[in-house]
C-alpha positions in Angstrom: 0.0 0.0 0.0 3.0 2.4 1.0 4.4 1.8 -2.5 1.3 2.6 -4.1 1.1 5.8 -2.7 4.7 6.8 -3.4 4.0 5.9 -7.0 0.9 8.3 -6.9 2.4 11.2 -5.3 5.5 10.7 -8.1 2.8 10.3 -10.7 1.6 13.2 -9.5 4.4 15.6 -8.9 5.3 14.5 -12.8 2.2 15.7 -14.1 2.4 18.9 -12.2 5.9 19.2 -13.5 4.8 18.7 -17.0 1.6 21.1 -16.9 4.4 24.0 -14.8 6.8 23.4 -17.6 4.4 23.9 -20.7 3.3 26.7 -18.6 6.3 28.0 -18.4 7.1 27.7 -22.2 4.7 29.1 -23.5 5.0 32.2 -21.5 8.7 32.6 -21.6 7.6 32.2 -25.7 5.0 34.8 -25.5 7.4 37.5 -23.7 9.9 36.7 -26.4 7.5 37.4 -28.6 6.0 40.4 -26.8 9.9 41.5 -26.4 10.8 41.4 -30.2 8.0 43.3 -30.9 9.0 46.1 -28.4 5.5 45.6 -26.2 7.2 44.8 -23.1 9.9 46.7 -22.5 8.9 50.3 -22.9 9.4 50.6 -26.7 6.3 51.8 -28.5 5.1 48.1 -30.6 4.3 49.7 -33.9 2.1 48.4 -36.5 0.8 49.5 -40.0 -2.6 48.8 -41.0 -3.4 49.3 -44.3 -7.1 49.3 -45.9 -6.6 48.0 -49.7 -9.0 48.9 -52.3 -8.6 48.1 -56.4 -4.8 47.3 -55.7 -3.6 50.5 -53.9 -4.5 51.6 -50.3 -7.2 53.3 -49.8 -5.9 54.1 -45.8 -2.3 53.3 -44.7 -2.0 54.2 -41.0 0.9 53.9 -38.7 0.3 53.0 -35.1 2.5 53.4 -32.0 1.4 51.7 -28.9 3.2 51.7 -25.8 2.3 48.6 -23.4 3.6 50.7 -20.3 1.7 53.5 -20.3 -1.6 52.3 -22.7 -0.7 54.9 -24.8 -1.4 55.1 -28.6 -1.2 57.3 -31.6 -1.4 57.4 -35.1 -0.4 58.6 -38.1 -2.1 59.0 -41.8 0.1 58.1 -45.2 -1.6 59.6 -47.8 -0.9 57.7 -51.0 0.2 61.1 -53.0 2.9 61.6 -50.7 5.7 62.4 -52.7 9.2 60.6 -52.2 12.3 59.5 -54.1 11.7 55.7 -53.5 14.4 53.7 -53.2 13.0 50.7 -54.6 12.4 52.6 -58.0 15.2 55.0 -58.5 12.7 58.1 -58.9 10.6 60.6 -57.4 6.9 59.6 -57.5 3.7 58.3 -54.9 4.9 56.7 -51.7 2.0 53.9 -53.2 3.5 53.4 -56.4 5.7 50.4 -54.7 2.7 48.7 -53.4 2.6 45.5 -54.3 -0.4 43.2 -53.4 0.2 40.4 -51.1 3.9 42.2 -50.9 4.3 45.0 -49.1 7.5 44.7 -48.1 9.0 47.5 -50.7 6.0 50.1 -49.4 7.3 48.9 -45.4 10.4 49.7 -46.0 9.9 53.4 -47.6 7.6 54.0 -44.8 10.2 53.3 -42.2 12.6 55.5 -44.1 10.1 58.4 -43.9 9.3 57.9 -40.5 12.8 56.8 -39.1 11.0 54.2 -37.3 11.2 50.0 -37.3 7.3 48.9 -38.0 6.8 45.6 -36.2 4.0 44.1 -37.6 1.0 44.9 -40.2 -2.2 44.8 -41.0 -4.1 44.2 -44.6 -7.5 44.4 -45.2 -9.1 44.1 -49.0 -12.7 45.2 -49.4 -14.2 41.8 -49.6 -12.2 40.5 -46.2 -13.1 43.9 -44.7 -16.7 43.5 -44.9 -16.2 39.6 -43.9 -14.4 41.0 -40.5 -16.6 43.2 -40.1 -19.9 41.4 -39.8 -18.0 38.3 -37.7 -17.1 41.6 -35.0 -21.0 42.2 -35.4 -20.7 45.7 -36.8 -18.6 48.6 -36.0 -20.1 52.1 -35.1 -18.8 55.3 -36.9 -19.7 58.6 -36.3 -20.5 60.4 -39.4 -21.0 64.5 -38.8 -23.6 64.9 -41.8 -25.7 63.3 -43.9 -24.2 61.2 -46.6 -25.9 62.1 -50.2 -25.9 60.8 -53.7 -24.8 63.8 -56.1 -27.8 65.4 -57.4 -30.4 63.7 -55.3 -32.0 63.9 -51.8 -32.1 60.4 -50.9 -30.1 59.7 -47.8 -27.2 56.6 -47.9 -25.8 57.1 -44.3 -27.8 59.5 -41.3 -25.4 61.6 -39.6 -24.8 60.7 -35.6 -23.2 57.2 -34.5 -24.1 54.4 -37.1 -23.6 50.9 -36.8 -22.3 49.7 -40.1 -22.3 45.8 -41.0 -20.1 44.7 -43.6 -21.7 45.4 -46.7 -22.0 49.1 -45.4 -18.3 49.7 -44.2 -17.6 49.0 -47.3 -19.8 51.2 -49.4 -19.4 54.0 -46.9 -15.5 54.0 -47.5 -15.5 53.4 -51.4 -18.9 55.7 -51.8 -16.9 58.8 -53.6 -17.5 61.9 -51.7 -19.9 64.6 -53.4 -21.0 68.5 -52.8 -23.6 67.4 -50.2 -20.8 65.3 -47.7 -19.0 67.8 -45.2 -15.6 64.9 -45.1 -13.3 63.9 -47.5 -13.5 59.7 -48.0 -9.9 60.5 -46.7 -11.8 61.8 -43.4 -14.1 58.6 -43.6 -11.2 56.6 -44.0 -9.7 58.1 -40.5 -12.7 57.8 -38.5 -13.5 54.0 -39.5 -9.8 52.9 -38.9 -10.4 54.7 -35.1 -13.5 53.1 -35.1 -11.9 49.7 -36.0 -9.3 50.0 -33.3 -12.3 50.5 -30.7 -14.4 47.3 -32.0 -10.9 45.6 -31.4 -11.0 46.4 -28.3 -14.2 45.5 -27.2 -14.8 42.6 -28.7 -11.2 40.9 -27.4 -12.8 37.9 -26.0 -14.3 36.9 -28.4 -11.4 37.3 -30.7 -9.5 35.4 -28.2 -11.2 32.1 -28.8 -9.2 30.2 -31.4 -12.2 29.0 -33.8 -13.0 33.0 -33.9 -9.7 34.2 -34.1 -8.9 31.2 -37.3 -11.6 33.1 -38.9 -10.5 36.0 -38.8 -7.0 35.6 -39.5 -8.2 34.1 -42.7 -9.5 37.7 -43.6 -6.3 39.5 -43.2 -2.8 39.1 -44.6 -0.6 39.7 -41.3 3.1 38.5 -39.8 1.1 38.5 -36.0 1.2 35.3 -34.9 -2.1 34.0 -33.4 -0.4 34.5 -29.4 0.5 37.8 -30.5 -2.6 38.5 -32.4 -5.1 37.8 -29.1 -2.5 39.9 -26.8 -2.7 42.9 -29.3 -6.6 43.1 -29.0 -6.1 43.2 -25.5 -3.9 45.8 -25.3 -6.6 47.9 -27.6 -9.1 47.5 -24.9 -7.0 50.2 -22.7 -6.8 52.5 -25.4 -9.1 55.7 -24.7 -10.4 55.5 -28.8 -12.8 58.4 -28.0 -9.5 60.5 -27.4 -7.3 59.0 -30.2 -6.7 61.4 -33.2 -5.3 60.1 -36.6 -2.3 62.8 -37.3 -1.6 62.9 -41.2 1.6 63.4 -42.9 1.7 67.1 -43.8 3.0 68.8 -46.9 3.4 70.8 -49.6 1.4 69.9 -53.1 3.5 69.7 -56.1 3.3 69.0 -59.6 6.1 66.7 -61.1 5.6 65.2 -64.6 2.3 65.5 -64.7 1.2 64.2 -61.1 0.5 66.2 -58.0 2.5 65.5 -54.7 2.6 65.8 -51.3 5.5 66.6 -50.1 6.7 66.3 -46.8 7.7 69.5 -44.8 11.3 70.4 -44.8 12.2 67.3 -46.6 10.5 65.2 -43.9 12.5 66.2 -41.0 9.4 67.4 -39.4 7.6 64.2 -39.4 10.5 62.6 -38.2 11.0 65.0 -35.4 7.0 65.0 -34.7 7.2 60.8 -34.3 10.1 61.1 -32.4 8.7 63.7 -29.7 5.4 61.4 -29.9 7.1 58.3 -28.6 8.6 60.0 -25.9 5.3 61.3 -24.7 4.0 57.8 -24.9 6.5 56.6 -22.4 5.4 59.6 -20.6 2.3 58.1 -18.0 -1.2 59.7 -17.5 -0.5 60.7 -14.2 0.7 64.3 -15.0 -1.2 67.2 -14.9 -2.1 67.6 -18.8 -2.8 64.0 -19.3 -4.7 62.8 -22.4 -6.3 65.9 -23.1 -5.7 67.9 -26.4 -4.9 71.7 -26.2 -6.3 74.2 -28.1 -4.2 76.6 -29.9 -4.7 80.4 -31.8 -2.4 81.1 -34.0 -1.9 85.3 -34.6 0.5 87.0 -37.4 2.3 89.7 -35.8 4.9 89.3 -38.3 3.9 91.1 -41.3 4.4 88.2 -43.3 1.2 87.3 -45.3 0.3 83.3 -44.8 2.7 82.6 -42.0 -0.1 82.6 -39.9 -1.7 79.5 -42.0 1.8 77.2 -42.4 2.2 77.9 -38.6 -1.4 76.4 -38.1 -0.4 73.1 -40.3 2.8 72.5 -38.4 1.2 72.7 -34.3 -1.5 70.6 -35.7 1.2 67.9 -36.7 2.4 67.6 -32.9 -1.6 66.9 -32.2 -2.7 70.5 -31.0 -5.8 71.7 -31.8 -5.7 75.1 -33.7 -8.7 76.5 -33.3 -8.4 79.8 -34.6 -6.4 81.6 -37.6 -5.7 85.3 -37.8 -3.8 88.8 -37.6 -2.5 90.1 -34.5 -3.2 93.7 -33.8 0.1 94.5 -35.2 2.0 93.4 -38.0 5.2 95.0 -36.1 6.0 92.3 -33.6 9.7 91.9 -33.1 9.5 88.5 -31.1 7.6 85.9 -31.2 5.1 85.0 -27.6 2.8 82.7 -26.3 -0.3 83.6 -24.3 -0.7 80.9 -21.5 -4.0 80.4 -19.9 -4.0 76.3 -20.3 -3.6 76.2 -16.3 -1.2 72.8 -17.1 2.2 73.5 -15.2 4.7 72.2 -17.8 2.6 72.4 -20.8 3.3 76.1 -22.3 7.3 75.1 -21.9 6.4 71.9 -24.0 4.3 73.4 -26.4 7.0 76.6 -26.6 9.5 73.8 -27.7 7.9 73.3 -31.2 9.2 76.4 -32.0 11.8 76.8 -29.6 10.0 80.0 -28.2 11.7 81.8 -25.3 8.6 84.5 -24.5 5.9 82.2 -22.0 3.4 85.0 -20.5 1.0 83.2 -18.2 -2.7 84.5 -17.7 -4.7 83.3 -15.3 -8.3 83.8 -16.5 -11.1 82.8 -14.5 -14.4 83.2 -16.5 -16.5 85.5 -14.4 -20.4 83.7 -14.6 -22.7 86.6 -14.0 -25.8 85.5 -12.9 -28.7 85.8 -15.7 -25.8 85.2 -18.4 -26.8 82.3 -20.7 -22.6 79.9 -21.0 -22.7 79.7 -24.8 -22.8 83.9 -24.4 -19.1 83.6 -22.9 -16.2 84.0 -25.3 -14.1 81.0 -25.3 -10.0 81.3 -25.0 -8.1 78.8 -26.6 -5.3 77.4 -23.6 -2.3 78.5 -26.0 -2.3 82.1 -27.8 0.8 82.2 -31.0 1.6 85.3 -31.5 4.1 85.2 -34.8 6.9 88.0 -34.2 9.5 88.4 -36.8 11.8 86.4 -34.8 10.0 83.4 -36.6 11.3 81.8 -39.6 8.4 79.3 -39.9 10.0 76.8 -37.7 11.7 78.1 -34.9 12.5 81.4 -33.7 15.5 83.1 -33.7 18.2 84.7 -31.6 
């Protein structure tokens, strides 16, 4: 009988080694995995998703997720961008190297342009979009006005949140935009990818069973692994979506044989410098004064110098402010360049000063007075930042 025992206790303590090992394995795997892809150690895991339609992207976006802090952003490629590609000798469209079912060409000028390893991506064609789309049981958009045939009064998509099954993702991102639509299918392409991320999110359960998650890895080309896959939806579930802004590439339009461009500002140092100060305030966690909350910015020519007012707007809305006003200061005789602080954020003027290395920081403290009897919307609202464009400013930094 003693034997007996002995043998079951050993019989025991070897499955229990057996299950602690496999355990074991396949989480050391899945942090080596998590590790390679920067997700685990305080490197933002980045990933391009790109939304395919007749052969080209229709939506190539760049996202930058940092495990640590549950931090995201992203960033917009349009397909006009305007490059000298590597992989063709030549200046022309940043989507003239896409290749379907090989991207690997259009990866690799992306991570030149962005001076940035991508980890993993994302494809989509039409057909497997709508497929993924009704097997998450619809995704809701919000769509700001009524979507129109041109010409006619007839109503595709309501304005407000909309729930959009497969068939109608599809047509409300190929439908071509006419007079009556107040966004671009550009626009439409921004707010379903956001949309997208949030379904993700939501529905990470039941993406994490492995007869759901076969399925839909049969509707997208990716190099995630099915581990890596299940974590990634996870992570998405922290991610404040209702707070996430698409940034796109900014530029200036060209024509070059025939074709208009978008070229990068300053040669695409600014991007560069804008993803680079963007992973740094990934890393940087919610716990700080400003948090996730976007700042709203005016932007006033003092300078004399007729448009800067308009450039300078494009640039502070690439490092994700909000301008919210364009316009002449009461002077065009300015001889340095100042910002009007009223944001309230300790820290934040200095950062957003930085942009344009700006030296002149005047803080207001600017309590709105409520008056009893006085309706809210009758109170002018003040944007947290005030730009006021001296001649000091050479459209990127200031001088002296």
């Amino acid at each position: 009988m003693k034997k007996q025992i002995d043998f079951s206790l050993f019989l025991l303590a070897g499955i229990f080694f057996i299950v602690g090992g496999a355990a074991i394995f396949v989480g050391l795997t899945l942090n080596r995995d998590l590790e390679e892809a920067g997700i685990s150690d305080g490197r933002a895991m980045t990933t391009l998703f790109v939304i395919e339609y007749q052969g080209k992207p229709l939506g190539s976006y760049l996202l930058l997720y940092n495990q640590l802090t549950k931090n995201a952003a992203s960033f917009e490629i349009p397909g006009e961008l305007g490059l000298i590609l590597q992989q063709i000798n030549r200046v022309d469209r940043i989507d003239s190297v896409y290749q379907i079912g090989k991207i690997t060409f259009y990866v690799s000028e992306i991570e030149k342009l962005f001076d940035i390893k991508i980890n993993y991506n994302f494809v989509f064609n039409m057909d497997n979009l709508g497929r993924a789309v009704d097997l998450l049981e619809g995704v809701t958009v919000f769509i700001p006005g009524d979507i129109k045939p041109s010409g006619s009064e007839d109503i595709l998509f309501s304005s407000g949140f909309t729930k959009l099954d497969g068939d109608k993702a599809v047509e409300y991102l190929c439908y071509p935009a006419s007079d009556y639509d107040i966004e671009t299918v550009q626009q439409r392409s921004q707010r379903f990818f956001a949309a997208l991320l949030k379904r993700f999110g939501e529905k990470k359960d039941y993406l994490g069973d492995s007869n759901v998650s076969r399925l839909f890895q049969s509707f997208i080309e990716t190099n995630m692994s099915r581990r890596i896959l299940a974590q990634f939806f996870d992570e998405l579930s922290y991610v404040d979506i209702d707070r996430f802004s698409v940034l796109p590439v900014g530029g200036n339009m060209r024509e070059v044989s025939g074709k208009k461009l978008l070229f990068p500002y300053y040669d695409g140092s600014l991007i560069k410098e804008i993803v680079r100060q963007t992973l740094v305030s990934l890393a940087q966690r919610n716990g700080g004064m400003g948090g996730n909350r976007i700042f709203t910015v005016e932007v006033l020519n003092g300078s004399g110098v007729a448009g800067l007012a308009g450039r300078t707007a494009e640039l502070i809305r690439g490092f994700g402010y909000d301008v919210i006003n364009i316009g002449n200061a009461d002077g065009a005789d300015y001889e340095f360049t100042e910002i009007i602080d009223r944001s309230n954020f300790s820290g934040e003027a200095e950062k957003f000063a930085g942009i344009i290395n700006c030296k002149r920081v005047i803080t207001v403290n600017e309590g709105m007075p409520f008056q009893e009897g006085i309706p809210l919307e009758d109170y002018e609202y003040k944007a947290d930042f005030t730009l006021i464009l001296g001649r000091d400013f050479n459209g990127r930094y200031t001088q002296g």
